[in-house]
N, C-alpha and C positions, 0 to 999 in steps of 0.2 A: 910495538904493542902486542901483545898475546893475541893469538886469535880466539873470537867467541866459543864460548864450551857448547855442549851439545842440549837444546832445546828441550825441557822439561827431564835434562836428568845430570849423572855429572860429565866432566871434560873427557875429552876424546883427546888423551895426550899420543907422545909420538909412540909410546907401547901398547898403545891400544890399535893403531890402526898401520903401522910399522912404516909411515913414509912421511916420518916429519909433522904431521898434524892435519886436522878437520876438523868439519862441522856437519851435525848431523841434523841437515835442513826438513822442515815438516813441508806438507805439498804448499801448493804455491798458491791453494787458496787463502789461504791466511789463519789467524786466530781462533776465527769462530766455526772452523771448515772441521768435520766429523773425520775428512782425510788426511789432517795434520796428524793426527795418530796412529792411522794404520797404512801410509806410503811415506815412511822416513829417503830420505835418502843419503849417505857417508857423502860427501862433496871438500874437493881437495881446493881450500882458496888460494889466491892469487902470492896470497903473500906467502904461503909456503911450500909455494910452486919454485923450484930451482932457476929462477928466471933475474935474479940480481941483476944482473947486467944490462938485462933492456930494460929496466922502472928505476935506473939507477939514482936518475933527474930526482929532485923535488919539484912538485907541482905537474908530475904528470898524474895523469888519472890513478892509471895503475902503480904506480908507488904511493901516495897520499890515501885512496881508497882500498888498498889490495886484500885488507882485514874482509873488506867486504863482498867483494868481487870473484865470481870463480874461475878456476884457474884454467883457460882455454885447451885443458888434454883430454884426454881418452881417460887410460885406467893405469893405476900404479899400484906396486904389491901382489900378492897372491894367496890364496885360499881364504881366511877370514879375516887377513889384512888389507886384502883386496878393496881398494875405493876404485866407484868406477863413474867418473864425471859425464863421461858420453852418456847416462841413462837421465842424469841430469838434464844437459841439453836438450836431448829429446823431449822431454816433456816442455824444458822450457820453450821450444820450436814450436809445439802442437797449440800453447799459449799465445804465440806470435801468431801463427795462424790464425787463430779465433779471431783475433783483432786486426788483421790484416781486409778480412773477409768486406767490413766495409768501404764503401770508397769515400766514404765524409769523414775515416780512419785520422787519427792527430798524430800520426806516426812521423818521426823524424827523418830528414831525406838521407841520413844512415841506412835506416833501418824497413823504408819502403818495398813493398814489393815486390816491384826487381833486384832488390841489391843481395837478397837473402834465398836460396834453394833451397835447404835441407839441413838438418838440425845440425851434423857434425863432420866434420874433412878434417883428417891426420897430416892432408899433402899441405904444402905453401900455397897462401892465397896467389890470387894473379891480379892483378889492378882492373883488368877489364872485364870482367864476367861475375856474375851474381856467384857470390861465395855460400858458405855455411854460416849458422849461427854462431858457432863459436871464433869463427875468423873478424866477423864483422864485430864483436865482444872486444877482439886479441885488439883491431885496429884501433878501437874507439879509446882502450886500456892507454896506446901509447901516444895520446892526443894528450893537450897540457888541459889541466880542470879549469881553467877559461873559457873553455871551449863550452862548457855546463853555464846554463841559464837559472833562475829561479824566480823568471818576472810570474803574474799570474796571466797574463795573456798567453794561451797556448798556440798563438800563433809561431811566436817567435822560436824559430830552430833552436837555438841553445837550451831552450827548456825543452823543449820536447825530444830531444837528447839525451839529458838528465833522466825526464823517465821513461824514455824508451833503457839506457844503462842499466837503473833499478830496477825496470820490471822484467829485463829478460837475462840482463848477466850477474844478477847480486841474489843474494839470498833476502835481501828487502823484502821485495816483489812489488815496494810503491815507497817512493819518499817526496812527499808534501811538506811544504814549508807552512805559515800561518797564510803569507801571502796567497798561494794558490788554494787555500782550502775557504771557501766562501763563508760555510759558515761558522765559521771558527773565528769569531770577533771580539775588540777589547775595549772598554772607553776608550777616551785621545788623554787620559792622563796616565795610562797605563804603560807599562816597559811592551806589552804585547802590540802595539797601537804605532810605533815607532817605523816612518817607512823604510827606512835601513832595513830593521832588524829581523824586521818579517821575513827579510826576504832570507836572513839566515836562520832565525829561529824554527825549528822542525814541530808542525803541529803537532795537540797532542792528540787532535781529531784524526780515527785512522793511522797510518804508518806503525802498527802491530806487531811489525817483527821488530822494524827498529829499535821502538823502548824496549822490547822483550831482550834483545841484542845490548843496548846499552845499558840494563841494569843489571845484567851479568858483568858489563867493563865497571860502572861504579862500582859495585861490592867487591869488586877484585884487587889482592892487594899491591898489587901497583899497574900502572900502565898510563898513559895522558889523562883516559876518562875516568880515573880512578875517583874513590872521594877521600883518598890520602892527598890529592890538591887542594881540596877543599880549606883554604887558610886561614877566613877572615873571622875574625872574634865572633863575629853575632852571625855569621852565613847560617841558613836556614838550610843549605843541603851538609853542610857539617853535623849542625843540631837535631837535626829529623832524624839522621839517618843513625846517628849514635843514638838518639833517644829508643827508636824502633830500626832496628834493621829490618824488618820488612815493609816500611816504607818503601815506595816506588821513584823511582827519580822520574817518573812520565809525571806523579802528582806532584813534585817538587819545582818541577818545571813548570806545570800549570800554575801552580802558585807564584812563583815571579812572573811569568806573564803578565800573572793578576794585581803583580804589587806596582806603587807609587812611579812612574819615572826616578824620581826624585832619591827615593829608599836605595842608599849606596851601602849600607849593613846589612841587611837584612839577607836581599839580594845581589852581591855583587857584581857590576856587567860583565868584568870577566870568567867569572865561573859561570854564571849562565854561558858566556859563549864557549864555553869548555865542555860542561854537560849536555849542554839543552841543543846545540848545532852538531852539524856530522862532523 
């Protein structure tokens, strides 16, 4: 899959930034943050990080997610092709911090406060001593996505994994399913109401970058989330999006959520779980 183009402008292809490609992530407050505009940062992902050979698995983190994930270096390039990941990091550490700060913290036993020192280390981790931010990222990358929960009890480690993942090594900065987003609810005749599916379907409540992220991959003309899959005669993310391209696929998705269990046209389960899941 292509990686995501660059947030509110166009693609950062490989001659824009001279090391294979990026993303030019806004700050890590989010959507509605006055600093998404004036501290961009160039951030080199995972997936086109020279790393093939360790993600090479299917179903590890880091090859299934790596579109999304940044890529555990320093800096690559030079003068105004220069991406520099480590300034990255550090911000995303100073983040860790803040929430590290309490001890009623829902932090994963990853990601706890001893296991983490200091935003960034170029050296090889060591198994026994509190590493960098970006090692503790590298390790988590080459763990199989099993290892990722999506119940809403934030007791349970595997979820609190997941987002500790998206809020300190992705360019996310939060991914909520329907399940853990409380108030994000559906009648029980509804596709959104389903306890399976919650637990894959990505609320539309919150998680800001991610639609912002995938409705750059549907308008794109090809890649998995594209909506050149979109197949079925009467699909609603077909019709919408041809009728208006600026339709959003966050409201295409709310609208099956919203539609029948039963509505196999309109709604198809499988392009919901193409579009609407990571």
């Amino acid at each position: 899959m292509a990686s995501p183009v660059a947030v509110g402008g166009g693609a950062l292809g490989a001659a824009a930034v001279g090391v294979g490609g990026a993303y030019l992530a806004g700050a890590f407050e989010g959507s509605g943050s006055s600093k998404v505009e004036t501290e961009p940062e160039i951030v080199l992902l995972l997936n086109e990080f020279n790393s093939s050979s360790v993600y090479a698995t299917a179903g590890l983190i880091g090859k299934d997610y790596g579109h999304y994930l940044v890529a555990p270096i320093g800096s690559r390039g030079e003068n105004d092709s220069k991406i520099d990941n480590q300034k990255w990091w550090k911000r995303s550490y100073e983040r860790w911090q803040e929430d590290s700060k309490s001890a009623n913290n829902s932090l994963s036993a990853e990601f706890k406060n001893g296991q983490i020192n200091s935003p960034f280390s170029s050296s090889a981790a060591t198994s026994d001593s509190p590493k960098a931010l970006n090692q503790v990222c590298e390790a988590v990358y080459k763990k199989n996505k099993s290892s990722l929960g999506y119940e809403a009890n934030a007791a349970d480690n595997p979820t609190k994994l997941k987002n500790d993942l998206f809020r300190y090594c992705s360019i996310f900065g939060e991914l909520k399913t329907i399940g853990e987003v409380s108030t994000e609810t559906y009648a029980n005749t509804k596709k959104g109401f389903d306890s399976a599916k919650i637990k894959i379907f990505i609320a539309v409540t919150g998680n800001d970058k991610f639609w912002e992220i995938r409705n750059k991959e549907f308008y794109a003309a090809d890649g998995d989330k594209s909506k050149s899959n979109a197949k079925g005669n009467s699909s609603k993310f077909k019709e919408k999006s041809e009728a208006n391209p600026n339709s959003k696929i966050r409201d295409i998705c709310r609208e099956a959520y919203e539609s029948d269990k039963s509505d196999a046209n309109n709604y198809p389960d499988d392009e919901i779980s193409r579009f609407c899941v990571l």
